[in-house]
N, C-alpha and C positions, 0 to 999 in steps of 0.2 A: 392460251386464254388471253383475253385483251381486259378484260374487266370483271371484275365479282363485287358485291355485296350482300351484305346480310339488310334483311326488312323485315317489319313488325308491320301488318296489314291494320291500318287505321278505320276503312270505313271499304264496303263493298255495295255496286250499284249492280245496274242489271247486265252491262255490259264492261265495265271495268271498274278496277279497287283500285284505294289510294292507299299508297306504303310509305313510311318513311325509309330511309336508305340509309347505311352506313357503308361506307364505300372498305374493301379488305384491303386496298393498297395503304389506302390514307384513311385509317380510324377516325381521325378527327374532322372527317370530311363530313358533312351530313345531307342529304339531300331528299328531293318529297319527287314523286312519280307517281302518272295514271296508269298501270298496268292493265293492258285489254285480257280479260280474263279468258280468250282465246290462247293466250302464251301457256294457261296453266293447262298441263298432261291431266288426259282425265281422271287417272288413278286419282290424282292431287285435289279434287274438285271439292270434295267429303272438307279436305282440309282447311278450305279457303274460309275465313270468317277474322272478325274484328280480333287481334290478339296474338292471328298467328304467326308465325317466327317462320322466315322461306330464306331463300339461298338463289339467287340469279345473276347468272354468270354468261357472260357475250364476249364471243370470241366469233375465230376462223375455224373451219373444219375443210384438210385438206381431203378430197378425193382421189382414190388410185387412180383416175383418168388424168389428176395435176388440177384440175380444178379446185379452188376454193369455195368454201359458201363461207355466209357469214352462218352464226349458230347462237340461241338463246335457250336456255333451260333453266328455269322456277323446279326449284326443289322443295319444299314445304319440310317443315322438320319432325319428325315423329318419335313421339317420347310411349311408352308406356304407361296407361291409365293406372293412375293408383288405386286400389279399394279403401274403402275406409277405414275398414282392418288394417289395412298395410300401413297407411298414414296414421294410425292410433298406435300403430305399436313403432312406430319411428319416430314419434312425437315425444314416447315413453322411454325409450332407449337413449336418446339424446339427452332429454329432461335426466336421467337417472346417471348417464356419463358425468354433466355436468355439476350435479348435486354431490358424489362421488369424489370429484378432482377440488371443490371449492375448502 
């Protein structure tokens, strides 16, 4: 792999988003990119919106013929939706830990 970052998608048009970038070599690198929203897999499309958290990494991919390509892949990150339930009784467990130890 030649390059990775993590991005938080700022703003999405008809044809491409704009991300900020945190580069994984150098955390403290920070950078802004038009991603053409063609790069994103269509699994990933659902994902794409103001907020989301992706993973885009550009490298080489060698071929068994010896060829190289270059290679880009947008990952989108996916978390599990929480219910409200779930989030009221982990709101309550936490709260009750904390009250508990003080």
């Amino acid at each position: 792999m030649h390059e990775s970052w993590e991005g938080v998608v700022e703003e999405v048009f008809s044809t491409y988003f704009l991300a900020q970038l945190a580069s994984q070599t150098m955390p403290e690198v920070h950078e802004w990119a038009e991603i053409r929203i063609e790069e994103v897999s269509p699994a990933d499309l659902e994902l794409l919106r103001e907020g989301a958290i992706f993973y885009w990494s550009i490298g080489y991919r060698d071929l068994p013929s010896g060829q190289r390509v270059r290679a880009s892949i947008i990952r989108f990150r996916r978390l599990p939706p929480l219910s409200t339930d779930s989030t009221t009784s982990w709101v309550n467990s936490v709260s009750d830990s904390w009250l508990t130890s003080s």
